[in-house]
C-alpha beads as a LAMMPS data file, in Angstrom:
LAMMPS data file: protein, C-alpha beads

86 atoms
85 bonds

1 atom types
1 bond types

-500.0 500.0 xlo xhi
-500.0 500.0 ylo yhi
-500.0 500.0 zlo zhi

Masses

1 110.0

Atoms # bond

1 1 1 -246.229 -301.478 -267.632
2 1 1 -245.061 -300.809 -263.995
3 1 1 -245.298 -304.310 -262.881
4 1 1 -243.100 -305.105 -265.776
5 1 1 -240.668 -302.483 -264.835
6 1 1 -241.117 -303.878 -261.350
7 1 1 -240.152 -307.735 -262.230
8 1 1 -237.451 -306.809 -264.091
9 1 1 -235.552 -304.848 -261.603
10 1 1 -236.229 -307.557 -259.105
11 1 1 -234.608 -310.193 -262.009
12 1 1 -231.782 -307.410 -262.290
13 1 1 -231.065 -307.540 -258.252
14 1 1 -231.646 -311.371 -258.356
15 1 1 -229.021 -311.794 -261.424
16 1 1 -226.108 -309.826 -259.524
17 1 1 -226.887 -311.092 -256.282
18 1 1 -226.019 -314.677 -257.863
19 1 1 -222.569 -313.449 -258.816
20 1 1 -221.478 -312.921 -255.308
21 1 1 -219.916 -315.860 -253.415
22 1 1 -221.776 -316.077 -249.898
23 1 1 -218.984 -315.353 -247.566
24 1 1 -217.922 -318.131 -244.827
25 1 1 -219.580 -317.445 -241.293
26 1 1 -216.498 -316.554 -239.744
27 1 1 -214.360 -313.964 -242.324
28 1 1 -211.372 -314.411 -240.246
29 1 1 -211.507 -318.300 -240.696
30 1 1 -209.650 -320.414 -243.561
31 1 1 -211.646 -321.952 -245.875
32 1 1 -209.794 -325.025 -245.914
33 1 1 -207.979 -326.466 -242.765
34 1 1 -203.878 -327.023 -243.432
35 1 1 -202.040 -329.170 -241.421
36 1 1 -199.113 -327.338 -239.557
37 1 1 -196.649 -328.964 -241.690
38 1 1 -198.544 -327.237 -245.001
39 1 1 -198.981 -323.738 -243.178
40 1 1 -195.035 -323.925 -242.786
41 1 1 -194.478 -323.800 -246.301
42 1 1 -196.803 -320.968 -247.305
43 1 1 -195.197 -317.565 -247.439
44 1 1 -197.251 -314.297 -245.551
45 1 1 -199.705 -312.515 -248.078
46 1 1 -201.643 -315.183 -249.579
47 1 1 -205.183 -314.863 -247.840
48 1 1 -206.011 -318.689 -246.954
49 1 1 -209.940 -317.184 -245.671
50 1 1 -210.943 -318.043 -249.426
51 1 1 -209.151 -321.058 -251.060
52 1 1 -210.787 -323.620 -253.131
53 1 1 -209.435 -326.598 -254.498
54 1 1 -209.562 -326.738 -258.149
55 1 1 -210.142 -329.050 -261.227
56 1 1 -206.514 -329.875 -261.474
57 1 1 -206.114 -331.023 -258.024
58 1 1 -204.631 -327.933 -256.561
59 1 1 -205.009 -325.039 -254.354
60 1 1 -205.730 -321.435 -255.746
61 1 1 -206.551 -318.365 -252.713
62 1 1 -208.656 -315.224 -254.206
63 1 1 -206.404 -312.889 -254.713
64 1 1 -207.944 -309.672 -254.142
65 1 1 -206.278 -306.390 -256.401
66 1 1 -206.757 -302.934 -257.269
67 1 1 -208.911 -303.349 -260.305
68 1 1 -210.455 -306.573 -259.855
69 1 1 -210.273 -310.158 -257.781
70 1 1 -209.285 -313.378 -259.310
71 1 1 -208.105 -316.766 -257.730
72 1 1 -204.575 -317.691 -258.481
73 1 1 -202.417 -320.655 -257.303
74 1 1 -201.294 -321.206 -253.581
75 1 1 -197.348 -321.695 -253.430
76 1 1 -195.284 -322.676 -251.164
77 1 1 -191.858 -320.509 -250.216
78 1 1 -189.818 -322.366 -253.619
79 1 1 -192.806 -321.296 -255.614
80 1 1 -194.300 -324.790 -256.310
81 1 1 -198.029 -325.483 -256.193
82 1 1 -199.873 -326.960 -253.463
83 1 1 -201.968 -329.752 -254.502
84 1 1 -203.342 -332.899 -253.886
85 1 1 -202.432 -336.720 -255.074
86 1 1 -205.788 -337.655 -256.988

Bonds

1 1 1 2
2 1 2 3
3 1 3 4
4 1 4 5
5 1 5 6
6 1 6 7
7 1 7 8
8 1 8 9
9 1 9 10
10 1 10 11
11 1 11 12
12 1 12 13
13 1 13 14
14 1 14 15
15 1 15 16
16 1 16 17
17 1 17 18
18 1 18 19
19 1 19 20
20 1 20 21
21 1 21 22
22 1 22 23
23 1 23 24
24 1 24 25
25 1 25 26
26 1 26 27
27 1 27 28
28 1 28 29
29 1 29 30
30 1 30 31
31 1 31 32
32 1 32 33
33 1 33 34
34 1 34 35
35 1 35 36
36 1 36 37
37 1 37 38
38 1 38 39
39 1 39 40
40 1 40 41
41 1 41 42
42 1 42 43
43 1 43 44
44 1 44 45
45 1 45 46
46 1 46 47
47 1 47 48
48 1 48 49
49 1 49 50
50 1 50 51
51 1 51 52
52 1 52 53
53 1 53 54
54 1 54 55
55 1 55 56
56 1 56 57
57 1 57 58
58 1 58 59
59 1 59 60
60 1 60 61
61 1 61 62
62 1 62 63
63 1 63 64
64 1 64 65
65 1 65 66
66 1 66 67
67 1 67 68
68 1 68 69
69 1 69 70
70 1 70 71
71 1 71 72
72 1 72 73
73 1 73 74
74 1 74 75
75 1 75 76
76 1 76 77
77 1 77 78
78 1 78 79
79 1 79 80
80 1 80 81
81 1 81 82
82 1 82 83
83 1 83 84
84 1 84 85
85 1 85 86
């Protein structure tokens, strides 16, 4: 009976440490690398250390708020989205 309670805590750790991204080596660091002419279009307070590029060929940041953290698109100043040609 203890060995049972034993593997399934270890599962239980094992399941929720799955859920967490691994951060990048450097926190401070983008994720992905803009060109200067892309960084000039961004407006201050979307955090580029976490971006991903998604299905539909653009650019969403995690957005990290007071109840819980959830990517959402990266726009530039006019509110557009930044994506890629593919």
């Amino acid at each position: 009976m203890k060995r049972l309670k034993k593997l399934l805590v270890l599962g239980g750790f094992l399941a929720l440490a799955a859920c967490e991204p691994a951060p990048p080596a450097d926190p401070n660091a983008p994720s992905v690398q803009f060109s200067e002419q892309t960084l000039a279009l961004l407006p201050p307070g979307q955090d580029l250390t976490n971006v991903i590029l998604q299905d539909d060929n653009c650019y969403w940041y995690l957005h990290r708020g007071p109840v819980e953290d959830t990517y959402i698109p990266l726009l530039t100043r006019q509110g557009r989205g930044i994506c890629t040609q593919g």
